[in-house]
C-alpha positions as CSV (number, residue, x, y, z in Angstrom):
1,X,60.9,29.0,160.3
2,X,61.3,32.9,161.3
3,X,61.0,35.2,158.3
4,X,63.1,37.8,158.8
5,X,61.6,41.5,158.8
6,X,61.7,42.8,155.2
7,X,64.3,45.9,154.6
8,X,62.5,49.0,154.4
9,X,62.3,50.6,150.7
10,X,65.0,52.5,150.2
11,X,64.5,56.7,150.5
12,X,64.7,59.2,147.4
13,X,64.0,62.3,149.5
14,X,64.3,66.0,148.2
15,X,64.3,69.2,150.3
16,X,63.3,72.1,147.7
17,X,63.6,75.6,148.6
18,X,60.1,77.5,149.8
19,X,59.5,81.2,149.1
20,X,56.0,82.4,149.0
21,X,54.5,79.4,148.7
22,X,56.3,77.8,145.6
23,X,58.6,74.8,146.1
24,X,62.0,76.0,144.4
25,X,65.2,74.6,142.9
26,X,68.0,76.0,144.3
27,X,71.2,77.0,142.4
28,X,72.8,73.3,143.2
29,X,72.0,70.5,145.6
30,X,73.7,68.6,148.1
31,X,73.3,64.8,148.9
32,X,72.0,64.1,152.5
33,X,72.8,60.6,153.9
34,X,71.6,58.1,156.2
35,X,73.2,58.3,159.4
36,X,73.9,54.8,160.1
37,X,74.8,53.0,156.5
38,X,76.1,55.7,155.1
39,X,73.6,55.4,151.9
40,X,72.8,58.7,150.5
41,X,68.9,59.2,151.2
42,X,67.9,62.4,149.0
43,X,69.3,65.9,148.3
44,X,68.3,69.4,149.7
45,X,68.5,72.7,147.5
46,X,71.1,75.3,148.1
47,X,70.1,78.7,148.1
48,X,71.6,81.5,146.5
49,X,71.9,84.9,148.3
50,X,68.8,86.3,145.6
51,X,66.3,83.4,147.1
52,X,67.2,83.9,150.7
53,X,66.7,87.7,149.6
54,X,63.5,86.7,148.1
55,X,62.2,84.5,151.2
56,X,62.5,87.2,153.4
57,X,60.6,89.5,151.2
58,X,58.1,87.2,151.0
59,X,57.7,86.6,154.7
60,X,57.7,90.6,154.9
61,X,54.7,91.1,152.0
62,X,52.7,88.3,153.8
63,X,52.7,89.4,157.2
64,X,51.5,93.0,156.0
65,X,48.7,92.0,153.6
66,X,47.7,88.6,154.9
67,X,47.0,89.4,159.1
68,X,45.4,86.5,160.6
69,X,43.5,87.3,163.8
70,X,44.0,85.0,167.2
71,X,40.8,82.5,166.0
72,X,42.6,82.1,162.6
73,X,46.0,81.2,164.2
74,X,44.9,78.5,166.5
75,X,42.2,77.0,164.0
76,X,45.7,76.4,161.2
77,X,48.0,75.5,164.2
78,X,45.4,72.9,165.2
79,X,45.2,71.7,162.4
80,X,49.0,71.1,161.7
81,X,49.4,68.8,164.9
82,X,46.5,66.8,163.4
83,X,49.2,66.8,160.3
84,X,52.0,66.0,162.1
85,X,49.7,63.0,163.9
86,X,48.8,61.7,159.6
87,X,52.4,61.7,158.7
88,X,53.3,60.2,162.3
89,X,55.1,56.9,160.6
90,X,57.0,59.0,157.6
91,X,58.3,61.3,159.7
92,X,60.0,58.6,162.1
93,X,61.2,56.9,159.3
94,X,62.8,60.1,157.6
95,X,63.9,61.0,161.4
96,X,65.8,58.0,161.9
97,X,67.8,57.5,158.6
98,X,68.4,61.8,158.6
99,X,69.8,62.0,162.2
100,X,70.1,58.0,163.1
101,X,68.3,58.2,166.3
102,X,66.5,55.0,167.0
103,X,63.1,55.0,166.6
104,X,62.0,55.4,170.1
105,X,63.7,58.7,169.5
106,X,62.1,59.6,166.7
107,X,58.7,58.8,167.8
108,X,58.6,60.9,170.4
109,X,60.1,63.8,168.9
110,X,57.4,63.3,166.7
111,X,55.1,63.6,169.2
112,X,56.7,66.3,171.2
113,X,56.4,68.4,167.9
114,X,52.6,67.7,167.5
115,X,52.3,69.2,171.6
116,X,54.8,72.2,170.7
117,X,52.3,73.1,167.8
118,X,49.2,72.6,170.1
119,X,50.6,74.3,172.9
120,X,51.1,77.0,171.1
121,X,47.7,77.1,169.2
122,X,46.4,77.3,173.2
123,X,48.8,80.7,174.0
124,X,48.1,82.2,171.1
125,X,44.5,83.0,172.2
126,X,45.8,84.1,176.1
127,X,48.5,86.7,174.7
128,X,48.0,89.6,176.4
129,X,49.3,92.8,177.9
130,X,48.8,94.1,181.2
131,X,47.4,97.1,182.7
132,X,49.3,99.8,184.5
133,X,48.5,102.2,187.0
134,X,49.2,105.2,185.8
135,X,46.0,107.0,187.7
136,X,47.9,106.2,190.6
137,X,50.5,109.0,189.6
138,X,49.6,112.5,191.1
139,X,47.6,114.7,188.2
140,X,46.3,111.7,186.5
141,X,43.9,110.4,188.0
142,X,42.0,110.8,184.9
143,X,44.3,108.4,182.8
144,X,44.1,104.2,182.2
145,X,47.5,102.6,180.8
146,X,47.5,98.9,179.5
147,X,49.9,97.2,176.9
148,X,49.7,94.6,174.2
149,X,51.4,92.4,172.9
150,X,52.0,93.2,168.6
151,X,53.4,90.8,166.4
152,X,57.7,92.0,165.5
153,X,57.1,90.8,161.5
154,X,59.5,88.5,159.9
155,X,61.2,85.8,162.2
156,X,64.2,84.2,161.3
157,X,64.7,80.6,162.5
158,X,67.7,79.1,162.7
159,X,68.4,75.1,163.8
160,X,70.5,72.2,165.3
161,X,70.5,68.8,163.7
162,X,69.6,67.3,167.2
163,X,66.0,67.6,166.9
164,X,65.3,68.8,163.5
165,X,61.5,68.3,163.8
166,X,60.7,70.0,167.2
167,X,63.5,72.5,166.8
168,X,62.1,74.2,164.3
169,X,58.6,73.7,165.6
170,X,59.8,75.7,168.4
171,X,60.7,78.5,166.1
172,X,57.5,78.0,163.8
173,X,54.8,77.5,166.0
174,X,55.1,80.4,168.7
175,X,56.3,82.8,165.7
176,X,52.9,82.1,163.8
177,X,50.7,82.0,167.0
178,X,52.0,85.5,167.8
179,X,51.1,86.7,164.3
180,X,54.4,86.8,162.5
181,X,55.6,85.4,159.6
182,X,58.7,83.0,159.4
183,X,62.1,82.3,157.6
184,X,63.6,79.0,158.5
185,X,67.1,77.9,157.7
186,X,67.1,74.2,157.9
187,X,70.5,72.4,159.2
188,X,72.4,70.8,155.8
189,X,72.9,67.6,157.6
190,X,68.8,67.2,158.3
191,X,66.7,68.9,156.2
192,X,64.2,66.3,155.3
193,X,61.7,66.5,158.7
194,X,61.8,71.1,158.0
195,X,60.6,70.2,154.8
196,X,57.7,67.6,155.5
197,X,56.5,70.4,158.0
198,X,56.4,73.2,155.6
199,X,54.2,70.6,153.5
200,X,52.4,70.5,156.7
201,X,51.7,74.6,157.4
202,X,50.6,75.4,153.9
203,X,48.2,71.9,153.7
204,X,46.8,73.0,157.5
205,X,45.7,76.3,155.6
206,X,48.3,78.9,156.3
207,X,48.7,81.7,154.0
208,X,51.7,80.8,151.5
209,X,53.8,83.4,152.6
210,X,53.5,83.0,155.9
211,X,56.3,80.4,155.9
212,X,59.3,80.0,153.9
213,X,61.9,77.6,154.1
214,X,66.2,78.3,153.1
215,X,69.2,75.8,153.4
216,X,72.6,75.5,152.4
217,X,75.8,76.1,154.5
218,X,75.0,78.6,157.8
219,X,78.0,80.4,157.3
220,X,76.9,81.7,154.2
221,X,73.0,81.4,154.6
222,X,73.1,83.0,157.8
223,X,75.2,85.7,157.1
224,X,72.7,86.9,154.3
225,X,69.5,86.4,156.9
226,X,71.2,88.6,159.5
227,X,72.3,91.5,156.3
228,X,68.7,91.8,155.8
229,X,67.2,94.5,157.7
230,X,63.5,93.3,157.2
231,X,64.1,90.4,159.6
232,X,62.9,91.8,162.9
233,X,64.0,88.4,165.4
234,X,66.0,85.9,165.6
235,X,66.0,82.8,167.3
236,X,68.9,80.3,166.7
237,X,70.0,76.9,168.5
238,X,73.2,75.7,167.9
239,X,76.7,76.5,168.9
240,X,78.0,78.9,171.4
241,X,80.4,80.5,169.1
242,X,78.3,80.7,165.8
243,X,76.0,82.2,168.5
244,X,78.0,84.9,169.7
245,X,79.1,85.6,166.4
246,X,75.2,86.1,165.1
247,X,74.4,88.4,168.4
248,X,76.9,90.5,167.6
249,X,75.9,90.8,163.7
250,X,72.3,91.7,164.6
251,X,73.4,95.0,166.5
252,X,69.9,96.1,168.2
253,X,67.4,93.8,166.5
254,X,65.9,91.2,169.4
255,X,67.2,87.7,169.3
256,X,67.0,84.4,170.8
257,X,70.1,81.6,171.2
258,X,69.9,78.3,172.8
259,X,73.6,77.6,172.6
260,X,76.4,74.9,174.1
261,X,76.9,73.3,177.7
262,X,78.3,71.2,179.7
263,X,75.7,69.6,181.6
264,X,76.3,68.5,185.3
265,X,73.5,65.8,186.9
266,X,74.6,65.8,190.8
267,X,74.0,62.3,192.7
268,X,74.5,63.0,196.4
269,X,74.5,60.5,199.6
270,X,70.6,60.7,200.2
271,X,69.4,60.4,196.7
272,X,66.9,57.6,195.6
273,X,69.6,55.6,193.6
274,X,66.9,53.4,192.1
275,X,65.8,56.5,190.4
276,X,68.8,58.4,189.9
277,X,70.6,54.8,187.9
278,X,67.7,55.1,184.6
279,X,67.4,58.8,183.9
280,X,71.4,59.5,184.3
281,X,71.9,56.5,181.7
282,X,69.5,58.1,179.5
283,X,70.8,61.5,179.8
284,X,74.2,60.6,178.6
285,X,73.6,58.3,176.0
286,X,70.3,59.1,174.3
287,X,70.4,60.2,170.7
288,X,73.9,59.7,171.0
289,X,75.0,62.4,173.8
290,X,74.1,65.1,171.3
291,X,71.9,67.5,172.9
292,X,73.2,70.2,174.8
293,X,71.6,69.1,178.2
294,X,73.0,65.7,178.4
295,X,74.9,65.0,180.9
296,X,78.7,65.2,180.4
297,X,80.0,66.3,183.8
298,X,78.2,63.6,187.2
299,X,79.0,64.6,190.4
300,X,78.6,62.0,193.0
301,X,78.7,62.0,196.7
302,X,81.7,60.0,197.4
303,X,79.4,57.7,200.1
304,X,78.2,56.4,197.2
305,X,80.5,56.7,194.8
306,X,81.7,52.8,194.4
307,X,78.3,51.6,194.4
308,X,76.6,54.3,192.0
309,X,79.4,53.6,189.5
310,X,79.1,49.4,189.3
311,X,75.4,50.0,189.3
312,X,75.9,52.6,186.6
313,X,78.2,50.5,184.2
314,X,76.2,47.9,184.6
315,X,73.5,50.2,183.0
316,X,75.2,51.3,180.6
317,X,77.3,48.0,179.3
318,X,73.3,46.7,179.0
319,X,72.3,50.0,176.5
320,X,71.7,48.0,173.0
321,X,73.9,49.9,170.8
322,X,73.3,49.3,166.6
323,X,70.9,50.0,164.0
324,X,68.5,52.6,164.9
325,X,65.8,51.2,163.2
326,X,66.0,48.2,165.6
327,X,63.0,48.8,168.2
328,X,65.5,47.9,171.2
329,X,68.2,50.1,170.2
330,X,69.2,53.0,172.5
331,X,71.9,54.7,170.6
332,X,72.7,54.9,167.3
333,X,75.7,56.7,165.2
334,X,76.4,60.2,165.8
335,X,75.8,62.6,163.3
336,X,79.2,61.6,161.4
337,X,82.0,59.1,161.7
338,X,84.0,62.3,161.9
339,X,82.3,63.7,164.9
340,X,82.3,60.1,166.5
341,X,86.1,60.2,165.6
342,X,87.1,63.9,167.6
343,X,85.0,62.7,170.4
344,X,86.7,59.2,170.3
345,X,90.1,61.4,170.4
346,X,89.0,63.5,173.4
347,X,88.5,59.9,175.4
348,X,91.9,58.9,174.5
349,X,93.7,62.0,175.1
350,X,92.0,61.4,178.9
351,X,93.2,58.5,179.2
352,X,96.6,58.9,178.2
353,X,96.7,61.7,181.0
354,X,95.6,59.3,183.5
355,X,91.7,59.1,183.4
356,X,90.5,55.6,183.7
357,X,87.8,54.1,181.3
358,X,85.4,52.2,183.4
359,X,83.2,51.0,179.9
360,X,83.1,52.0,176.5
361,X,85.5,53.8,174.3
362,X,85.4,52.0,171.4
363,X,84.6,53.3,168.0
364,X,83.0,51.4,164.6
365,X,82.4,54.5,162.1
366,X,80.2,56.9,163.4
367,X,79.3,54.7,166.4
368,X,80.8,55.8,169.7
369,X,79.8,52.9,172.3
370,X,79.0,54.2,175.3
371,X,81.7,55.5,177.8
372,X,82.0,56.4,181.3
373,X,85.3,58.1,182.3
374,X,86.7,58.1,186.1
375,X,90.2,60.0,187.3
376,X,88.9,62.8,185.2
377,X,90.2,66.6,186.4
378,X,89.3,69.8,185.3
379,X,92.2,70.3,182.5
380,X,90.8,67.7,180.4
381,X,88.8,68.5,177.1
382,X,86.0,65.9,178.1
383,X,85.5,68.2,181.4
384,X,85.8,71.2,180.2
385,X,84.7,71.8,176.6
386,X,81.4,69.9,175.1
387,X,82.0,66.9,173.8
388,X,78.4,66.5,172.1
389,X,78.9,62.5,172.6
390,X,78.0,59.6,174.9
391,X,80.2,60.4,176.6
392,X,80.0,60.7,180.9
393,X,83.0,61.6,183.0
394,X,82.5,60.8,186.9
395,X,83.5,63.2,189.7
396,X,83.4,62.4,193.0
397,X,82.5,65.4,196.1
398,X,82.2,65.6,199.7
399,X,80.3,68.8,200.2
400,X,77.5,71.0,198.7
401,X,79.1,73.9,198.6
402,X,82.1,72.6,197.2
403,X,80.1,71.1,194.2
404,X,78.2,73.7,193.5
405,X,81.3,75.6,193.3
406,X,82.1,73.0,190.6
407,X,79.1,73.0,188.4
408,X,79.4,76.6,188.0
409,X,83.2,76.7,187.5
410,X,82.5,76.7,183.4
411,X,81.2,79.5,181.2
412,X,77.8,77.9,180.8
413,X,74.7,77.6,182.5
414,X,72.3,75.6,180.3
415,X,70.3,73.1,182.7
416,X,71.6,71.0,185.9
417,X,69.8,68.3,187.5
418,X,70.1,66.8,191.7
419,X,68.9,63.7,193.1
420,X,68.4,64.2,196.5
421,X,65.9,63.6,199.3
422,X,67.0,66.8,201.3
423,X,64.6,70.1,200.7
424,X,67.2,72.4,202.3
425,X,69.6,70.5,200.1
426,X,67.7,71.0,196.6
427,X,66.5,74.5,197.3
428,X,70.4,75.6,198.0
429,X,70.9,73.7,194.7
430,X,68.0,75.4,193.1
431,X,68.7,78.9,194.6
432,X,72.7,78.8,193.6
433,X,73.6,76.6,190.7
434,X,74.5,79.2,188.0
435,X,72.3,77.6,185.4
436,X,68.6,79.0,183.8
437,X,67.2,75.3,184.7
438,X,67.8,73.3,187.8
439,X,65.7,69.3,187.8
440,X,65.3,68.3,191.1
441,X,65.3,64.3,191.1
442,X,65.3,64.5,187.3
443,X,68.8,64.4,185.7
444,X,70.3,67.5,183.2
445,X,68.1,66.8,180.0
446,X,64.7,66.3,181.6
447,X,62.8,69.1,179.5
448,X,58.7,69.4,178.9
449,X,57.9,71.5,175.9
450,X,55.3,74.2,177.6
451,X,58.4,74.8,180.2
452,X,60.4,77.8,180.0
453,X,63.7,76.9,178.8
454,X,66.7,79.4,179.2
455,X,70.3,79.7,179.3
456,X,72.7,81.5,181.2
457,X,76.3,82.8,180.9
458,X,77.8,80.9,177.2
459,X,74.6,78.6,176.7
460,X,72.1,81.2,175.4
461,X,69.9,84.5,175.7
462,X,66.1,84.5,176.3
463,X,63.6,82.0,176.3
464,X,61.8,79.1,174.5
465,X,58.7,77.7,175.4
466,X,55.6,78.5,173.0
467,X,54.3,80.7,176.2
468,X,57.7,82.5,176.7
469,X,59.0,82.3,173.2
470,X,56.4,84.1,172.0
471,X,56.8,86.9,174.6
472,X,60.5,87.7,173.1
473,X,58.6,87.5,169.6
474,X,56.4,90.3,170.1
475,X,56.5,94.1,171.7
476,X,55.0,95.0,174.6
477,X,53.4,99.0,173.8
478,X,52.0,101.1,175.9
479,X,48.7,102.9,175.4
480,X,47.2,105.3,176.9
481,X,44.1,107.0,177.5
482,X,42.9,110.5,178.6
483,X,38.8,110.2,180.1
């Protein structure tokens, strides 16, 4: 007789406040459920406007009496991946039930956290200015010029449900290997995975101040981060319009977004379909659709349109759909039934304006099955706005240029990938597609942590990446010297 797996204990999870090294009640708290039964898994602590005041100022007292030199950095930053490797199994469990991403989601966002943090241990010891010329300028011939690179102070981190671990380890980690100090604001639907990696920092050694951790709802907690002057950068991921709204509240302090999209993979004639089929499948429907790369808009060459679509519902009829605690399950429930239900709307308003559903559609609670769309146009909200779902509309096209012209007929420019066997073909893709990241052979959401990662246009400003992001976290000064 088969003995069925035993349930999993159920979770009693708490998110407290951090300022200055002190786990805090907040003025209330706020139940957190599991994303796919609905069972309330914990609480996190709201913060009042005095603690988020009082986070900052601690982040602020830290970084100016507590410096920590280059060795310092990378030895605590080593040692939180090594953290992050002990908790492996808690944090996919706390993962899956906060967000309901299966657990071969979970897992390796786990592990894409522990490289973030490693990566930037490495570039913390390799930042560096450059030297300039200036003895090459008539009359000083006597002179040397070089920058560094100096730490901006307090760093504000602001994050996205949709990868609540490695999110905010690509705030933390390149703000600490630069030599800043950090305020994150946790997202009030996740908070769990922030919190086991503050545990993290101050167990790997890093000075109590150093990080602080704030939640509640963003409109409120971010308004009070941006009102206080003493945060020097920010660096937020989430929507485009929260984004805007924060750029414009921060006036000339620096800042970071990694905002909305609507990601376009392009299949043409030549491509390797064998290849193309897996990685467009996963790019629409992993962890649900929600990540601002999948892809929502696929353009394929009409040659092969008839046969890339059978072969791709096919695919995509065959994703295991369920619990995401199941090790064969591909996607799991969207962040809420309600979200699941607007995107659910979107496909049916297509529909009734003459798109065809080729699979999927259906809804059960916050569980969107998978769903292709054909007959789409341009009008439609599924085409033109970001649905943030599994959800993939099909366009057909006959010539580069004229989808090229496509892709970039929207207001954002996140990422874009092309199958084709054509150089000349990919390099006119690369050189015009109006978008900071272009795949070749890989689909829209194909991303490896170390890479720069940029948007143009409505999907963001500057650049993540430990490497890059910790470029935009510092100052380049000048010195000079007279012989």
């Amino acid at each position: 007789m088969t003995v069925p797996p035993a349930a999993p204990a159920p979770l009693d999870l708490r998110a407290r406040l951090l300022i200055g090294g002190v786990w805090t009640d907040g003025i209330e708290t706020f139940p957190v459920h599991d994303k796919f039964t609905g069972e309330i898994i914990g609480c996190a602590d709201r913060a009042s406007r005095d603690q988020v005041r009082a986070a900052v100022a601690a982040a602020q007292a830290s970084f100016e009496s507590t410096p920590l030199d280059a060795t310092e950095r990378y030895a605590i930053l080593r040692r939180v991946g090594d953290g992050l490797e002990a908790r492996r199994e808690e944090l996919v469990r706390v993962l899956t039930a906060e967000t309901g991403f299966p657990v071969s989601d979970t897992r390796n966002e786990v592990t894409r956290a522990i490289q973030t943090f490693l990566i930037a241990a490495e570039e913390g010891k390799r930042l560096v200015g450059e030297v300039v010329p200036i003895e090459a300028a008539p009359g000083s011939a006597h002179r040397m010029g070089f920058t560094i690179r100096v730490p901006r102070g307090v760093v504000c981190g602001i994050t996205s449900f949709n990868a609540p671990l490695n999110f905010v380890a690509h705030k933390a980690a390149p703000a600490l290997a630069s030599g800043n100090t950090v305020v994150l604001k946790a997202p009030q639907a996740t908070p769990f995975s922030a919190a086991i990696l503050c545990e993290i920092l101050l167990a790997a050694g890093l000075p109590p101040g150093h990080v602080n951790l704030v939640q509640g709802p963003g409109s409120e907690i971010g308004r009070w981060l941006v009102d206080d002057p003493r945060v020097r950068f920010y660096t937020f991921t989430g929507s485009t319009s929260v984004g805007k709204q924060l750029q414009k509240s921060v006036g000339l302090r620096p800042i970071a977004v990694e905002l909305g999209s609507i990601a376009a993979t392009i299949v043409c004639a030549d491509a390797d379909l064998d290849r193309a089929l897996p990685r467009v499948v996963n790019s629409a429907f992993r962890r649900a659709g929600q990540a601002c790369t999948s892809t929502q808009r696929l353009f394929v060459q009409r040659p092969v349109l008839d046969a890339f679509v059978a072969r791709l519902a096919a695919a995509t009829a065959a994703v295991v759909v369920g619990d995401p605690r199941e090790p064969a399950t591909v996607l799991g429930p969207m962040i809420s039934a309600e979200e699941a239900a607007r995107a659910e709307a979107w496909v049916a308003e297509a529909v009734a304006a003459g798109a065809r559903l080729v699979t999927g559609g259906r809804r059960r609670g916050a569980i969107l099955e998978p769903t292709i769309l054909i007959d789409v146009n341009r009008d439609m909200k599924v085409l033109c706005e970001e649905i943030f779902a599994p959800v993939m509309s099909v366009v057909p096209f006959d010539t580069l240029d004229e989808v090229i012209a496509a892709v970039n007929s929207t207001e954002f420019g996140l990422a874009a990938g092309i199958f084709t066997r054509d150089v000349t073909t990919a390099f006119t893709a690369a050189r015009r597609l109006h978008v900071g990241v272009v795949h070749i052979n890989e689909s829209s959401t194909s991303r490896v942590d170390l890479m720069p990662f940029t948007g143009v246009k409505d999907s963001g400003l500057g650049r993540e990446g430990p490497k890059y992001a910790m470029h935009e976290m510092t100052e380049e000064r000048l010195v000079t010297l007279s012989l």
